[in-house]
C-alpha positions in Angstrom: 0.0 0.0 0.0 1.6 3.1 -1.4 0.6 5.6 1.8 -0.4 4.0 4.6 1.7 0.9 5.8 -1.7 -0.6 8.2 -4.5 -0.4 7.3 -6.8 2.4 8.8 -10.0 0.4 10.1 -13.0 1.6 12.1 -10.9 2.5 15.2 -8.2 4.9 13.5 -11.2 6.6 12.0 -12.4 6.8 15.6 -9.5 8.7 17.1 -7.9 10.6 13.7 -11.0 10.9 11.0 -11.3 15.2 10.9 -14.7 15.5 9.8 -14.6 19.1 9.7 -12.1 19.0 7.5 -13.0 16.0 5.3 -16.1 17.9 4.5 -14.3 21.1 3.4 -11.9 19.1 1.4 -14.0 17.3 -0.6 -17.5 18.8 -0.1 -17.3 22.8 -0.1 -18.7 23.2 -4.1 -20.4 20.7 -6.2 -17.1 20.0 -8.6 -16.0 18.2 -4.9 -12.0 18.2 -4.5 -9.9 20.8 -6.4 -8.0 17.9 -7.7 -10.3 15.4 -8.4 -13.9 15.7 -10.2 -16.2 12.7 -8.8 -18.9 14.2 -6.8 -20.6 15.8 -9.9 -20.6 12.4 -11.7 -22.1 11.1 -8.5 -24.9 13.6 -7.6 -26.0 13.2 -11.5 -26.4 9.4 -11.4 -28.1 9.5 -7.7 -30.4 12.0 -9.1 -30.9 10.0 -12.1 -32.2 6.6 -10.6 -34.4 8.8 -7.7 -36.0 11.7 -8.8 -38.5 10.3 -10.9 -40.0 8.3 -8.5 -39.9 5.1 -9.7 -38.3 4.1 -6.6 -39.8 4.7 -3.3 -41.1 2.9 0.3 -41.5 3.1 3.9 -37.5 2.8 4.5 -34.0 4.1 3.8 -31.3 3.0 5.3 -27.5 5.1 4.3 -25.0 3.3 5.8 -21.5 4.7 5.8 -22.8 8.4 5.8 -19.4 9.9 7.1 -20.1 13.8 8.2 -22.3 14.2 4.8 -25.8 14.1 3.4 -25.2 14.1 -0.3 -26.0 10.5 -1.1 -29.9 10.2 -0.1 -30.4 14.3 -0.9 -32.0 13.0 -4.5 -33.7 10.1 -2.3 -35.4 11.6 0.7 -38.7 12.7 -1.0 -39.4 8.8 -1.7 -39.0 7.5 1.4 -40.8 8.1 4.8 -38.3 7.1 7.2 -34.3 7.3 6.8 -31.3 6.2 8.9 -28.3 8.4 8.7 -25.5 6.3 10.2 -21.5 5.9 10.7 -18.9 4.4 12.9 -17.2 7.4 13.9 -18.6 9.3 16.8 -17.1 13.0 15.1 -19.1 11.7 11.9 -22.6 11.4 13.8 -22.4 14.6 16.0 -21.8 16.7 12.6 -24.9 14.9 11.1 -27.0 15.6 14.2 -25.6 19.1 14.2 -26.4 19.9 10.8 -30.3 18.2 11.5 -30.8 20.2 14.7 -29.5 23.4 12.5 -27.0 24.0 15.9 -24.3 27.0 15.5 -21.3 26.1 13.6 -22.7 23.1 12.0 -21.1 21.9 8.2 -22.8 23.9 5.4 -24.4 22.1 2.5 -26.0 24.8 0.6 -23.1 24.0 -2.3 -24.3 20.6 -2.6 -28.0 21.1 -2.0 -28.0 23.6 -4.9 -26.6 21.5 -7.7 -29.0 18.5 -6.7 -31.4 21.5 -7.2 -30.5 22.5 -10.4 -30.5 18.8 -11.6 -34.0 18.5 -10.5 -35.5 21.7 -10.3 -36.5 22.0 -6.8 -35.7 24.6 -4.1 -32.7 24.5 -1.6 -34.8 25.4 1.3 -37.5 22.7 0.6 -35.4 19.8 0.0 -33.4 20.4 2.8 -36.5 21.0 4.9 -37.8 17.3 3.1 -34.8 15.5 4.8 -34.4 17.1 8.3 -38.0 15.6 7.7 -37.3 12.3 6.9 -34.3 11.6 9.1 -35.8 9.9 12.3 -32.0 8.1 13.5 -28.7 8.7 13.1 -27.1 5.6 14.2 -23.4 3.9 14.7 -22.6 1.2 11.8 -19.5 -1.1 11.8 -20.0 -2.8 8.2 -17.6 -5.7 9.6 -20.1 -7.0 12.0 -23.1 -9.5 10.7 -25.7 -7.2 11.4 -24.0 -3.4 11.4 -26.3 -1.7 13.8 -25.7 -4.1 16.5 -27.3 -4.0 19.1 -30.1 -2.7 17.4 -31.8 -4.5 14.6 -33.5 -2.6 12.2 -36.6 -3.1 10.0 -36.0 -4.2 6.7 -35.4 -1.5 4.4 -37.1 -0.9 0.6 -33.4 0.6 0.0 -29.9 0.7 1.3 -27.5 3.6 0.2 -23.8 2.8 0.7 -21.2 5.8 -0.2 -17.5 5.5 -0.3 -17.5 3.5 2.5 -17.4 -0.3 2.2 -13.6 0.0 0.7 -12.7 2.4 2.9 -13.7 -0.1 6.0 -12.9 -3.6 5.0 -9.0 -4.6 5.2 -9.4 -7.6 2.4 -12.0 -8.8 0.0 -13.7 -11.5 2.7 -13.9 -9.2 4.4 -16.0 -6.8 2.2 -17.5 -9.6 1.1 -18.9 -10.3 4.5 -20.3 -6.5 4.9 -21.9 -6.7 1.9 -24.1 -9.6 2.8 -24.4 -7.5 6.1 -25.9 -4.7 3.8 -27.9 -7.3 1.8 -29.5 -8.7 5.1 -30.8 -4.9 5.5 -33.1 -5.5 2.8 -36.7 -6.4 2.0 -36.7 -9.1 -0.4 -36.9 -7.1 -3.8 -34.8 -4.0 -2.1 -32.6 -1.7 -3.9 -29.3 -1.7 -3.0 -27.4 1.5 -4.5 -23.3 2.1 -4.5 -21.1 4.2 -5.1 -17.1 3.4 -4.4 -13.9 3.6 -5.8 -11.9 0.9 -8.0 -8.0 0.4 -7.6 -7.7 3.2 -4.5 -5.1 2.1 -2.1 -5.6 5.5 -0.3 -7.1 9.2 0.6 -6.1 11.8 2.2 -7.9 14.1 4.8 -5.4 17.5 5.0 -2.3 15.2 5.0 -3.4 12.3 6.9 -3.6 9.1 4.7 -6.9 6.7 5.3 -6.0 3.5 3.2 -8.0 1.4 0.8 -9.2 -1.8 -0.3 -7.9 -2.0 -4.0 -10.9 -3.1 -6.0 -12.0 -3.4 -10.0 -14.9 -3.7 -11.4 -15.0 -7.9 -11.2 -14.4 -7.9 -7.4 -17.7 -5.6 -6.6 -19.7 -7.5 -9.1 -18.8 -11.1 -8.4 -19.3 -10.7 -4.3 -23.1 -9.1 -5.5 -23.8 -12.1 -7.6 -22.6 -14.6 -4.9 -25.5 -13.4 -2.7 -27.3 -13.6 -5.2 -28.3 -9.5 -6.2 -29.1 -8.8 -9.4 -27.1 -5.6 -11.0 -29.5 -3.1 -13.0 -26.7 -0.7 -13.9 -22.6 -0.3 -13.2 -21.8 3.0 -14.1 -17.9 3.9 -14.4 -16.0 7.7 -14.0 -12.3 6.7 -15.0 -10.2 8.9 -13.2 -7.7 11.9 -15.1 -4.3 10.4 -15.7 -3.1 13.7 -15.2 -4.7 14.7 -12.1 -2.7 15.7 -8.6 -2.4 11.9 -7.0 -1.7 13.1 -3.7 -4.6 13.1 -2.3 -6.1 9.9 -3.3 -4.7 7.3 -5.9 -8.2 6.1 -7.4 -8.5 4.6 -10.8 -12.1 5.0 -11.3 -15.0 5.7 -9.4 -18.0 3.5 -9.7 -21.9 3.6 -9.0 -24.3 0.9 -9.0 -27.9 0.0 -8.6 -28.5 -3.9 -7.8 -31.5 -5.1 -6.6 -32.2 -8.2 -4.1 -34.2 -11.3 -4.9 -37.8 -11.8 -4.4 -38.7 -14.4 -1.9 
């Protein structure tokens, strides 16, 4: 591994994840990090497989949310309940700041405008839809059978999963293993939506390095055909050859729409 000679599970996040800072980095305008250009491709295709509808229900679970909101923002009119959640305590006490609207909380407005623009709603409104929706914000470790232990959740009509699975899991069983966590989440005939990174090794947060599970395209879909999902679309951003590496050595990012079998 190129930056980080151990890899940075659950706990390091726990005492050294910044979230303050993680959000400015790579959340502070729509484009996302000055030296990368993922988080438009990713707010387009979210918006694309949720704003028309088509996919709604009682229950929406986001597992992985870090510090940030952007992944169910195109969601969170379909859905009547949603679960915000993370392992990192810094991570959850931004999102509950942010829902309470508390002094000093992390500003979205950047974010919530271009999902705005892509679907022609109003700032105010959808971020009054999710503060909403939101009823828990909840600790997740993806390496456990069930992720919300002790708790166990209703099944969802849809689990959300961000940048977070590769960024967790120190070796393919083991992401293997959180994504039939994730899977468990689900109804029968639930949609499971991703988005990741293929053939990262490592990010950076200000100059601390977070490492990677280096994944391609046939890893991801091979451990969601083993438990048997079905993928409706793989959608692929390669990343710019001659892009600044320092802060994250990606080769592509990724986002994907599977769906879970029918009983």
């Amino acid at each position: 591994m190129s930056e980080c000679m151990n890899f940075t599970e659950g706990e390091f996040y726990q005492e050294h994840f910044d979230s303050r800072a993680y959000a400015k980095n790579f959340y502070s305008c729509s484009r996302g990090h000055s030296d990368e250009d993922f988080l438009t491709f990713v707010l387009r295709c979210l918006s694309r497989v949720f704003s028309t509808g088509e996919h709604r229900g009682q229950r929406l679970i986001d597992v992985g949310s870090g510090p940030s909101i952007y992944s169910v923002l195109s969601a969170c009119e379909y859905y009547d309940e949603i679960v915000l959640s993370d392992f990192a305590d810094n991570n959850r006490r931004e999102l509950e700041k942010w829902l309470k609207n508390q002094e000093d909380c992390l500003d979205w407005k950047p974010i919530l405008q271009c999902v705005c623009e892509l679907e022609g709603k109003r700032p105010s409104d959808l971020e009054a839809s999710l503060k909403h929706r939101v009823k828990n914000v909840l600790k997740c470790d993806v390496r456990l059978e069930n992720p919300f232990y002790p708790h166990t959740l209703e099944p969802a009509d849809c689990v959300i999963t961000s940048l977070c699975l590769e960024a967790a899991c120190k070796d393919i069983q083991t992401y293997r293993r959180a994504l039939h966590g994730l899977t468990k989440l689900l109804r029968p005939d639930g949609l499971l939506v991703m988005v990741g990174a293929l053939g990262e090794t490592f990010y950076k947060v200000d100059e601390r390095p977070f490492s990677c599970l280096k994944l391609n395209q046939y890893d991801v879909e091979e451990a969601l055909r083993g438990l048997g999902l079905s993928i409706h679309e793989f959608n692929i951003l390669p990343g710019d050859d001659q892009r600044n590496k320092s802060v994250s050595d990606f080769e592509a990012v990724f986002h994907l729409v599977a769906r879970k079998p029918s009983d």
